[in-house]
SEKOL-592602 format. One record per atom (N, C-alpha, C): residue in one letter; atom name; x negated, y negated, z negated. Coordinates in nm, 3 decimals. Atoms other than C-alpha are relative to their C-alpha. Example, Ala and Ser with C-alpha at 12.3 -4.5 7.8 and 13.67 -1.06 7.14 Angstrom:
BEGIN
+------+------+---------+---------+---------+
: resn : name :      xx :      yy :      zz :
+------+------+---------+---------+---------+
:    A :    N :  -0.089 :   0.119 :   0.000 :
:    A :   CA :  -1.230 :   0.450 :  -0.780 :
:    A :    C :  -0.090 :  -0.120 :   0.000 :
:    S :    N :   0.082 :   0.119 :   0.006 :
:    S :   CA :  -1.367 :   0.106 :  -0.714 :
:    S :    C :   0.077 :  -0.109 :  -0.073 :
+------+------+---------+---------+---------+
//
This chain:
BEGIN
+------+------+---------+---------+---------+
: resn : name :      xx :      yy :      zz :
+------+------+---------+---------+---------+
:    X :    N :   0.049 :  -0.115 :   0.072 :
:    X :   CA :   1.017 :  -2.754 :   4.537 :
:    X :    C :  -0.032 :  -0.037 :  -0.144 :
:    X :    N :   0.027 :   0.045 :   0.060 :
:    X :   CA :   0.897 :  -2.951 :   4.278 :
:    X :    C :   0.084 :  -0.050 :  -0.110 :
:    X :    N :  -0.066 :   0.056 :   0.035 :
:    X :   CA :   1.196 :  -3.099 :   4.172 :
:    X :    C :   0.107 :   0.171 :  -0.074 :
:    X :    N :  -0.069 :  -0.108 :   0.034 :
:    X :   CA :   1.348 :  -2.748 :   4.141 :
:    X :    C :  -0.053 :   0.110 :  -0.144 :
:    X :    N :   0.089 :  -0.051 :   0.115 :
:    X :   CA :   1.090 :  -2.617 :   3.906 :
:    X :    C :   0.005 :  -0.069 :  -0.132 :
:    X :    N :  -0.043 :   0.081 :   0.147 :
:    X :   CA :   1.145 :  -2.896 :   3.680 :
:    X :    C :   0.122 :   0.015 :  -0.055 :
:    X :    N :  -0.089 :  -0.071 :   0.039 :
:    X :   CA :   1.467 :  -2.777 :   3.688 :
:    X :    C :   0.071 :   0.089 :  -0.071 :
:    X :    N :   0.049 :  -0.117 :   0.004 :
:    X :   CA :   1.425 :  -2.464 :   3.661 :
:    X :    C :  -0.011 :   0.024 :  -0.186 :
:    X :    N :   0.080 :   0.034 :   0.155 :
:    X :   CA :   1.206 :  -2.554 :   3.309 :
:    X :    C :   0.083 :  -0.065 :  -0.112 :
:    X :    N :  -0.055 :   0.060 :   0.061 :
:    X :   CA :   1.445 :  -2.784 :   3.204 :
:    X :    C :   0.141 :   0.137 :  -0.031 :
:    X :    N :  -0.100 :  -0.084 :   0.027 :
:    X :   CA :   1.723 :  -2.507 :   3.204 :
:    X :    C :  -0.059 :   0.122 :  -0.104 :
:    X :    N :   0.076 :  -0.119 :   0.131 :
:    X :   CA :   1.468 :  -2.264 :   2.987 :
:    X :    C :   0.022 :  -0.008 :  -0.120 :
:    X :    N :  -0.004 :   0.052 :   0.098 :
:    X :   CA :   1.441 :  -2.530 :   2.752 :
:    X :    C :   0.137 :  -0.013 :  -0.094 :
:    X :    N :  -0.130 :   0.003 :   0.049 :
:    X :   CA :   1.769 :  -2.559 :   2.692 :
:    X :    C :   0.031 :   0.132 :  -0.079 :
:    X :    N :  -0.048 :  -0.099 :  -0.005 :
:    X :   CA :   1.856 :  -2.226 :   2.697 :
:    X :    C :  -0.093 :   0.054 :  -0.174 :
:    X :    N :   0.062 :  -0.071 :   0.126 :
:    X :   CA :   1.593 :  -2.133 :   2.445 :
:    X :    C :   0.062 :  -0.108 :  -0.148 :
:    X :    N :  -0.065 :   0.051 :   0.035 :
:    X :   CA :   1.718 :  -2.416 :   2.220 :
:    X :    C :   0.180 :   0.053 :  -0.049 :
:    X :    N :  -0.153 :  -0.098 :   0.020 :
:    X :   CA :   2.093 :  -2.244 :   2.228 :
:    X :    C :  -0.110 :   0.084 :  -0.080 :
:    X :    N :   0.045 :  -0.086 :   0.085 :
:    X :   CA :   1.874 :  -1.955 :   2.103 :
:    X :    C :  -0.012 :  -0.020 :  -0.122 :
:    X :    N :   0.055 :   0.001 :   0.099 :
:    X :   CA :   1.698 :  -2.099 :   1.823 :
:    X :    C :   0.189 :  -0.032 :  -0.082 :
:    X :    N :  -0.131 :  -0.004 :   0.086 :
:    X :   CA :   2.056 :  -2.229 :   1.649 :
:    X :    C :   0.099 :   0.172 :  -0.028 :
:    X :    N :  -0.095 :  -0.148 :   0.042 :
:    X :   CA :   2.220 :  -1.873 :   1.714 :
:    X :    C :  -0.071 :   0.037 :  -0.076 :
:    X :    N :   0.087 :  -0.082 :   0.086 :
:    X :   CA :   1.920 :  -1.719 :   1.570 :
:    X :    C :   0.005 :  -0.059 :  -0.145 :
:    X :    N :  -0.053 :   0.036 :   0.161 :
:    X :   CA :   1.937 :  -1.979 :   1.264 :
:    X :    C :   0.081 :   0.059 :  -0.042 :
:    X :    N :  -0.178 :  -0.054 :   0.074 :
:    X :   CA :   2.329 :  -1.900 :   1.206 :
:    X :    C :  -0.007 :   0.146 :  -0.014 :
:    X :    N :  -0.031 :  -0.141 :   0.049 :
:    X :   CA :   2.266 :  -1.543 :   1.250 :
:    X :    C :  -0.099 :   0.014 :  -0.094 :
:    X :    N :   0.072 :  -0.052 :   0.130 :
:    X :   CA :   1.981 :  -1.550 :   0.976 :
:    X :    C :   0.048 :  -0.036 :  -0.090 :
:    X :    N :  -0.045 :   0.007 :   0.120 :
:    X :   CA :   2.160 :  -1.754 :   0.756 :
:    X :    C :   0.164 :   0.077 :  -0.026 :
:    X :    N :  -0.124 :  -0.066 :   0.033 :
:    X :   CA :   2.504 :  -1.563 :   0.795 :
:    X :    C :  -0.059 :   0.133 :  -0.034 :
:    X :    N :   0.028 :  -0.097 :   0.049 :
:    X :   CA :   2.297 :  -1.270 :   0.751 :
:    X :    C :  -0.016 :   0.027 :  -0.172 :
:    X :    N :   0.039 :  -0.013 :   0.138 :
:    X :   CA :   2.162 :  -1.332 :   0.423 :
:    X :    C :   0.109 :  -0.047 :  -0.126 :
:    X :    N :  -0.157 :   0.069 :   0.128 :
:    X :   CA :   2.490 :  -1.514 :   0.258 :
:    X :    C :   0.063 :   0.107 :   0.019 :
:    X :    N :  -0.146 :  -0.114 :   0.011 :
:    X :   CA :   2.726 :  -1.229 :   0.377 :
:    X :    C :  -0.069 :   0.163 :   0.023 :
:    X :    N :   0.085 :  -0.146 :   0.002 :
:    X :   CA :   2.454 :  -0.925 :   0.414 :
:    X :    C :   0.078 :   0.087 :  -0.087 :
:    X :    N :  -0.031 :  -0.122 :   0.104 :
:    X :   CA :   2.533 :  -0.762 :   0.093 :
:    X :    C :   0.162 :   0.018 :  -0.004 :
:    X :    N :  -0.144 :   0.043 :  -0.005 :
:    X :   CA :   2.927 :  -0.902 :   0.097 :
:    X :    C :   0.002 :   0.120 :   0.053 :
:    X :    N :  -0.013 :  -0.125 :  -0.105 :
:    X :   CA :   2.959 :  -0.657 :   0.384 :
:    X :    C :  -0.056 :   0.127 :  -0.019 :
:    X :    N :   0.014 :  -0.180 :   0.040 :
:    X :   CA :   2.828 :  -0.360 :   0.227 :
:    X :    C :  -0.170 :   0.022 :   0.100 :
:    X :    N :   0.149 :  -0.044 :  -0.067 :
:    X :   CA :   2.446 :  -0.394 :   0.436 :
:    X :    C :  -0.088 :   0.049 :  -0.040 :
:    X :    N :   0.155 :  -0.003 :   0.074 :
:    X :   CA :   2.143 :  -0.234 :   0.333 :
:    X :    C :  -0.050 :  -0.117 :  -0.055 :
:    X :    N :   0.129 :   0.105 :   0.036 :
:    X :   CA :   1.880 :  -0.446 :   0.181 :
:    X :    C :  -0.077 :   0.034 :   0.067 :
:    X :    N :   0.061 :   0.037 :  -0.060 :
:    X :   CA :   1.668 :  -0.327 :   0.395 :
:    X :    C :   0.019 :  -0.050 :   0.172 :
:    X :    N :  -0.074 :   0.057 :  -0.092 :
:    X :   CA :   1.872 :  -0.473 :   0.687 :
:    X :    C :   0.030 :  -0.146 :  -0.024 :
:    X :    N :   0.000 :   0.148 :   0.036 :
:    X :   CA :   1.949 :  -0.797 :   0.511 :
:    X :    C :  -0.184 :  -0.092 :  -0.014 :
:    X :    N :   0.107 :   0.056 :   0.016 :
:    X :   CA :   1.592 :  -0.842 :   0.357 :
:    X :    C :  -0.105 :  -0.024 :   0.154 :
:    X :    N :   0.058 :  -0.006 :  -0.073 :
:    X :   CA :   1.425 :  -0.737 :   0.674 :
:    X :    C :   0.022 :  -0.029 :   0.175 :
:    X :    N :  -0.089 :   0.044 :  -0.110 :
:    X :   CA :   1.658 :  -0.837 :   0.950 :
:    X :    C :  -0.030 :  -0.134 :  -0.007 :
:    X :    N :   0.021 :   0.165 :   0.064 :
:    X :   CA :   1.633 :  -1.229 :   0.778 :
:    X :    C :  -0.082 :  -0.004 :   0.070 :
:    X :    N :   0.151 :  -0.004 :  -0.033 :
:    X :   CA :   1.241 :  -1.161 :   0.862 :
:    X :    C :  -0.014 :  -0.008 :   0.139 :
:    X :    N :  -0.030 :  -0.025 :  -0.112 :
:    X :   CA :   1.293 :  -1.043 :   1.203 :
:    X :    C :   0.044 :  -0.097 :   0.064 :
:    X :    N :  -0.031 :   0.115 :  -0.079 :
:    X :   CA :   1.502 :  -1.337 :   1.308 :
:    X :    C :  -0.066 :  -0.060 :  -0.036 :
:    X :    N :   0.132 :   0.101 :   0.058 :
:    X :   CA :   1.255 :  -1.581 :   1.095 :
:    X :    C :  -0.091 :   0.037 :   0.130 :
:    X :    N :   0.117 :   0.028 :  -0.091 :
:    X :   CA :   0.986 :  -1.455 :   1.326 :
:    X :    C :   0.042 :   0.000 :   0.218 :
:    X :    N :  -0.021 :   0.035 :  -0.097 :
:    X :   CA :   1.209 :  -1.463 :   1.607 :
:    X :    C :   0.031 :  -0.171 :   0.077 :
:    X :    N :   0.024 :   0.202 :  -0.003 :
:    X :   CA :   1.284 :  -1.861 :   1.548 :
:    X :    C :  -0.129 :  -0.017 :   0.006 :
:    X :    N :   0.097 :   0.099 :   0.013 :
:    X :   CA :   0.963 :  -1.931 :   1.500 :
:    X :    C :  -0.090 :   0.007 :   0.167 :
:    X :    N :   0.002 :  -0.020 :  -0.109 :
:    X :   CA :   0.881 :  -1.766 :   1.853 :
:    X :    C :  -0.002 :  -0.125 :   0.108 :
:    X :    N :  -0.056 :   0.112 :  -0.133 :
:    X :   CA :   1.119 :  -1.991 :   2.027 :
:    X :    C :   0.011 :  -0.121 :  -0.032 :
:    X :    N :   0.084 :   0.157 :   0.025 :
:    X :   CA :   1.009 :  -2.329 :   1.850 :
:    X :    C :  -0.103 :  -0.007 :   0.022 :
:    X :    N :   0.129 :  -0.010 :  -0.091 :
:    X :   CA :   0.687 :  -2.236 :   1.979 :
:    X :    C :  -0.015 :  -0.027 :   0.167 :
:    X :    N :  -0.050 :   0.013 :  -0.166 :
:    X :   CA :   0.828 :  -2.167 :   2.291 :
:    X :    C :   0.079 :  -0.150 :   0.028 :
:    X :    N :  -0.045 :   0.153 :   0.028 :
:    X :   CA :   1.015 :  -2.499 :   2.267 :
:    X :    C :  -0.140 :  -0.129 :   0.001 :
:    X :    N :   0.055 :   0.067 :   0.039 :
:    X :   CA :   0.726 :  -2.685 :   2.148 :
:    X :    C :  -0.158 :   0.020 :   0.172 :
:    X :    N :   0.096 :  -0.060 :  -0.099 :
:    X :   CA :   0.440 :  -2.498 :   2.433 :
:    X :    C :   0.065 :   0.003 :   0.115 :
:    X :    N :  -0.067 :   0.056 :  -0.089 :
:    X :   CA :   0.696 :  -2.525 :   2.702 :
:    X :    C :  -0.027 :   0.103 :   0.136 :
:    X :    N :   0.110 :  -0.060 :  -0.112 :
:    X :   CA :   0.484 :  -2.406 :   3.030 :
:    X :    C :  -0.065 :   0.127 :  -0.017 :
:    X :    N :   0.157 :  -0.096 :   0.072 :
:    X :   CA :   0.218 :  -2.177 :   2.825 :
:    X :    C :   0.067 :   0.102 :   0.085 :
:    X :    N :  -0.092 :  -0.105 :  -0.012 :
:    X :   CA :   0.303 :  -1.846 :   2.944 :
:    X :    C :   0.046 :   0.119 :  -0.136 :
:    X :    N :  -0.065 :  -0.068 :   0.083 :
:    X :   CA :   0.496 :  -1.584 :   2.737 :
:    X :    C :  -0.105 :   0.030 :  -0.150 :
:    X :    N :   0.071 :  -0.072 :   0.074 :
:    X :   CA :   0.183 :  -1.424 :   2.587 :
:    X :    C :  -0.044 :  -0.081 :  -0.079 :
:    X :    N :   0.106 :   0.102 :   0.142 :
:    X :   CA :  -0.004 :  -1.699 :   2.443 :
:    X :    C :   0.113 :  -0.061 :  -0.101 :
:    X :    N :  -0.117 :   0.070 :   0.089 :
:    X :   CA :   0.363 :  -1.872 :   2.292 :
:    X :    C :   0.018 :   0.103 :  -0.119 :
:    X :    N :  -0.054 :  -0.103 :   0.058 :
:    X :   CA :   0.410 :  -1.509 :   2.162 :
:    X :    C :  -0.142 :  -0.013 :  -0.111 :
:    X :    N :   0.171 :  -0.047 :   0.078 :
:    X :   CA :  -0.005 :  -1.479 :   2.006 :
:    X :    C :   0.048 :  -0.123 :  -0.096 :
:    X :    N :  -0.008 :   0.117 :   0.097 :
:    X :   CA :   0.053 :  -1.866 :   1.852 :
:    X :    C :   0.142 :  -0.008 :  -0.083 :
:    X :    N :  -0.092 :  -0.084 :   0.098 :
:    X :   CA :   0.370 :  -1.738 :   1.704 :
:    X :    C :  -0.017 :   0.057 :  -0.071 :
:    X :    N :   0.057 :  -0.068 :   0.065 :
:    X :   CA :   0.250 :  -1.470 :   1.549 :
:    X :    C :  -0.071 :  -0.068 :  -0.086 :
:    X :    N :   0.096 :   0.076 :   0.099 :
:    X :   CA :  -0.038 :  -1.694 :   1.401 :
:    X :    C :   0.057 :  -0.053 :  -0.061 :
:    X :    N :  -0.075 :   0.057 :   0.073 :
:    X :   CA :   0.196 :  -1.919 :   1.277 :
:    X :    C :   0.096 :   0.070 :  -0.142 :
:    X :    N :  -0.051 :  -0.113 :   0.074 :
:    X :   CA :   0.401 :  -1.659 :   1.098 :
:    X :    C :  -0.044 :   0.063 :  -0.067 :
:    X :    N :   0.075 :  -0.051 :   0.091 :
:    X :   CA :   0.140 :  -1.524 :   0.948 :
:    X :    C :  -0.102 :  -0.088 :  -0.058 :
:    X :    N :   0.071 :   0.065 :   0.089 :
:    X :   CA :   0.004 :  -1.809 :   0.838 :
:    X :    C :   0.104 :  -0.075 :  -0.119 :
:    X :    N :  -0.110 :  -0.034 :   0.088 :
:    X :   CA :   0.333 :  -1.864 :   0.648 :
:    X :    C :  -0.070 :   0.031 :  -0.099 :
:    X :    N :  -0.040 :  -0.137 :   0.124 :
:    X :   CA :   0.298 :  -1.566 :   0.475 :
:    X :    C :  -0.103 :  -0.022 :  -0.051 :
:    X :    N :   0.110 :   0.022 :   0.064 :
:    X :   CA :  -0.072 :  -1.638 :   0.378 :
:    X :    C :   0.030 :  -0.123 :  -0.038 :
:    X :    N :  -0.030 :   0.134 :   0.067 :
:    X :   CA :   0.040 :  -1.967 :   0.262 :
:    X :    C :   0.069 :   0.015 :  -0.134 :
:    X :    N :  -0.031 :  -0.078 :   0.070 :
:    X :   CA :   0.212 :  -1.756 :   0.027 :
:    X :    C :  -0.100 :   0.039 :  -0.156 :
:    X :    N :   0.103 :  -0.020 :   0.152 :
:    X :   CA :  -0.085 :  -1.724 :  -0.228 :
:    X :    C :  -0.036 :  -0.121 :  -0.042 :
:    X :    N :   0.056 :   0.158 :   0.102 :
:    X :   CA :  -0.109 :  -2.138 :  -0.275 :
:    X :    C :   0.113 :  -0.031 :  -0.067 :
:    X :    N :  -0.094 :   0.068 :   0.041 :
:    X :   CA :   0.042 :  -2.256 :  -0.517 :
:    X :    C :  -0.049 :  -0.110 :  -0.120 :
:    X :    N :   0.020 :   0.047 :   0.069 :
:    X :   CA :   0.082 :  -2.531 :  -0.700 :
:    X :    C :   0.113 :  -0.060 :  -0.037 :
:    X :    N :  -0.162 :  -0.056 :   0.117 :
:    X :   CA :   0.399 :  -2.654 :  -0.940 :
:    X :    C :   0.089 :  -0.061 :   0.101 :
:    X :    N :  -0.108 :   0.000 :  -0.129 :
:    X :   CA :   0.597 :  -2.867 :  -0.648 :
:    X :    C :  -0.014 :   0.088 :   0.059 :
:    X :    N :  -0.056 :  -0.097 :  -0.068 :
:    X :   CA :   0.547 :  -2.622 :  -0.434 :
:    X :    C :   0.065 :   0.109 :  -0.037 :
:    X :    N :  -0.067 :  -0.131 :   0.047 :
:    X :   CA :   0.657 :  -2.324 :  -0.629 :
:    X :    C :   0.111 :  -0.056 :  -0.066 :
:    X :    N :  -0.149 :   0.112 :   0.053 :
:    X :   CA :   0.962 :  -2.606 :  -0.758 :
:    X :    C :   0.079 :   0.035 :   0.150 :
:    X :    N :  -0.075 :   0.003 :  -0.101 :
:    X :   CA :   1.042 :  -2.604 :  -0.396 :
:    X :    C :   0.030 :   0.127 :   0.064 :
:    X :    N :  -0.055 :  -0.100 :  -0.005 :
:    X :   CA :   1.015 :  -2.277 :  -0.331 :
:    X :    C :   0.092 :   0.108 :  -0.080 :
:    X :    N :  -0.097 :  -0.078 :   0.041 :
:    X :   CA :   1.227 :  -2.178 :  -0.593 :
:    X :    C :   0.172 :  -0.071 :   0.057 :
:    X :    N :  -0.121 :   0.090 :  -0.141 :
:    X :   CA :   1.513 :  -2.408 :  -0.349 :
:    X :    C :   0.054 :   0.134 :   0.089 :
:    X :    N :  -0.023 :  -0.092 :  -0.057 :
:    X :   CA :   1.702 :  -2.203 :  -0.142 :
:    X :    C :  -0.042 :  -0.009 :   0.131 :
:    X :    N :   0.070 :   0.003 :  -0.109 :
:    X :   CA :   1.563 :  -2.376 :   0.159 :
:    X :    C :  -0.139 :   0.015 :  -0.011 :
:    X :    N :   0.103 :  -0.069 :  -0.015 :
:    X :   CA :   1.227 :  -2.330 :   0.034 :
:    X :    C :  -0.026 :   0.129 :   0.010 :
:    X :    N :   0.040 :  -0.169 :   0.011 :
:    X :   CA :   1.253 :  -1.975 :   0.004 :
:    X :    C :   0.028 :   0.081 :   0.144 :
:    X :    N :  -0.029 :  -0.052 :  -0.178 :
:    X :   CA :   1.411 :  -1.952 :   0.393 :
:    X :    C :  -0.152 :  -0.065 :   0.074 :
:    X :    N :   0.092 :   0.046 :  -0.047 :
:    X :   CA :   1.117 :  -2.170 :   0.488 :
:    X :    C :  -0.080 :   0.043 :  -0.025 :
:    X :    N :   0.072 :   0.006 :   0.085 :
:    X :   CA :   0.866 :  -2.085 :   0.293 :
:    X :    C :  -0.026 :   0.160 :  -0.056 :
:    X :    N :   0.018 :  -0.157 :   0.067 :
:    X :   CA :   0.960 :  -1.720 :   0.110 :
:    X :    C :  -0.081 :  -0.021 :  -0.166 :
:    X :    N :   0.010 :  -0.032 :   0.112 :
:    X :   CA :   0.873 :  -1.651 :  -0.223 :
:    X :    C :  -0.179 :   0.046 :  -0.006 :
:    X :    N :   0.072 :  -0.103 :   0.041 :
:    X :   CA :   0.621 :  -1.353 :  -0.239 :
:    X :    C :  -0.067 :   0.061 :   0.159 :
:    X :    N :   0.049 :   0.015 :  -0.107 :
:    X :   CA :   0.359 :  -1.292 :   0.000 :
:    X :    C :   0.057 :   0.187 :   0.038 :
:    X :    N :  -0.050 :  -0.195 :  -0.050 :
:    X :   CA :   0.457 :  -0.867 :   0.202 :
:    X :    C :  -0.067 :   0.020 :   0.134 :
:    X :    N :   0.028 :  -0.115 :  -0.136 :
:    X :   CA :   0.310 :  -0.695 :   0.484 :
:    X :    C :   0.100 :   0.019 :   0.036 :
:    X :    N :  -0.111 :  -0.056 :  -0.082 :
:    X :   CA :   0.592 :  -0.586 :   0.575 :
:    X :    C :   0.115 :  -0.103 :   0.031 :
:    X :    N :  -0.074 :   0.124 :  -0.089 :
:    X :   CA :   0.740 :  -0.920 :   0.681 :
:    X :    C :  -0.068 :  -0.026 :   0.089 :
:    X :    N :   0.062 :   0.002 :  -0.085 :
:    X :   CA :   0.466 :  -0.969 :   0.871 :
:    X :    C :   0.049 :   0.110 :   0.111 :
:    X :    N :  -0.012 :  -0.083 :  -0.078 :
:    X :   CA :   0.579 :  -0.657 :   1.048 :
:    X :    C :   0.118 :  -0.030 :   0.025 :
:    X :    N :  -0.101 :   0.073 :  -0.008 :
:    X :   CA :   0.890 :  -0.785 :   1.091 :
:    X :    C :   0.012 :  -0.134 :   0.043 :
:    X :    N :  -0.011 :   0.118 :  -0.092 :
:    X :   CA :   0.816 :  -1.117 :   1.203 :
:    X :    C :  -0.067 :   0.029 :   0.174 :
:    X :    N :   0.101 :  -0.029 :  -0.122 :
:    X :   CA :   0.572 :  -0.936 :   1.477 :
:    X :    C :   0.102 :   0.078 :   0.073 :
:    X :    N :  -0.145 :  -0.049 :  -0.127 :
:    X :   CA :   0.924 :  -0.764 :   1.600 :
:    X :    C :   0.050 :  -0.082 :   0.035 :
:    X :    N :  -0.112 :   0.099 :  -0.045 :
:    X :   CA :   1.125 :  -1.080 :   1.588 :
:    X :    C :  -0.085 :  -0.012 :   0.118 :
:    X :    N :   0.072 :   0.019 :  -0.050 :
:    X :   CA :   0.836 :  -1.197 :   1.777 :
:    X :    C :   0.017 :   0.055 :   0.133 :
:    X :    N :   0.025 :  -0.104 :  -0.163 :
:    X :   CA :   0.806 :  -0.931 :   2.055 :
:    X :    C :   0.136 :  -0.008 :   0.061 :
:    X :    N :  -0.163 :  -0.043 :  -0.021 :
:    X :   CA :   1.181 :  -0.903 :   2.066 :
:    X :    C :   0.058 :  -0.133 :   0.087 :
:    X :    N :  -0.066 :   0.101 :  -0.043 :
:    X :   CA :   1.256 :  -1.278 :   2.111 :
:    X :    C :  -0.079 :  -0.039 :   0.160 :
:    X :    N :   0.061 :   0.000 :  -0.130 :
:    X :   CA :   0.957 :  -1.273 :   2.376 :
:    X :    C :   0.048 :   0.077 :   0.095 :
:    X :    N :  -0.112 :  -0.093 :  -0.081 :
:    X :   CA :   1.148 :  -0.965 :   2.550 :
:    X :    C :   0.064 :  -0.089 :   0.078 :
:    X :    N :  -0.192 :   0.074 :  -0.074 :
:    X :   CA :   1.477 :  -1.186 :   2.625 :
:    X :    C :  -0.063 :  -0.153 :   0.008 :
:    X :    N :  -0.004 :   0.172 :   0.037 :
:    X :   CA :   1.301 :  -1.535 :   2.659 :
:    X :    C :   0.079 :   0.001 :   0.148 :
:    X :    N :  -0.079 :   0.032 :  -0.129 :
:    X :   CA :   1.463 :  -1.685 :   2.910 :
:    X :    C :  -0.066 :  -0.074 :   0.096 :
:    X :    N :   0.049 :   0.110 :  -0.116 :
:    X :   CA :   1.198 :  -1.855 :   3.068 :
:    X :    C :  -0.142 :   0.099 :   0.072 :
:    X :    N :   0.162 :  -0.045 :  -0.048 :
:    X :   CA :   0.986 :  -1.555 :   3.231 :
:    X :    C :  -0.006 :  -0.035 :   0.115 :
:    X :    N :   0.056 :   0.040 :  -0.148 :
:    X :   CA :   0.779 :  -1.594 :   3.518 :
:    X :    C :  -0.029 :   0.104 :   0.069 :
+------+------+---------+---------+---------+
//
């Protein structure tokens, strides 16, 4: 029984793992070929966000393993929004690095509410489809 559960866990892990890379490739193919393709901006800008807070979900989930859904999903959230409040320090490397294009995927620019609301969908969304409910 025991042996099956570890199993079991070990196939989550994985699985969520596959996730997080699709979810990368689809945020960064979003944002390189968004506009290419004729997308809104607010589909590119806020879609990006959406998967952002859906990665950060399932590296939580990755990282918490066991926890169950809710608390991976709550310390997600925190995380994500502590991002975005991270957003008002600055000092000249950091705002060097966030003018980088990986600082600005990591990191972001300009602090918004309304990424926050958007990371709190990726969030719910990626918790929806995890693959490891109980």
């Amino acid at each position: 029984m025991e042996g099956a559960m570890r199993e079991a866990h070990s196939r989550a892990q994985f699985l969520r793992l596959a996730a997080v890379l699709v979810v990368i490739a689809a945020g960064l193919a979003l944002r390189r070929f968004g506009y290419t393709v004729n997308l809104p901006f607010v589909v590119v800008k806020y879609g990006g966000s959406t998967l952002w807070g859906a990665m950060v979900y399932l590296l939580a989930a990755l990282v918490l393993g066991k926890s169950p859904r809710s608390v991976i999903a709550v310390m997600a959230l925190f995380m994500a929004v502590a991002v975005e409040l991270f957003r008002f320090y600055h000092t000249p490397w950091l705002d060097a690095f966030r003018l980088t294009t990986a600082g600005a995927l990591l990191l972001g620019r300009i602090f918004s509410v309304r990424n926050i609301l958007a990371y709190a969908i990726g969030i719910a969304a990626a918790c929806a489809f995890d693959s490891a409910r109980r």
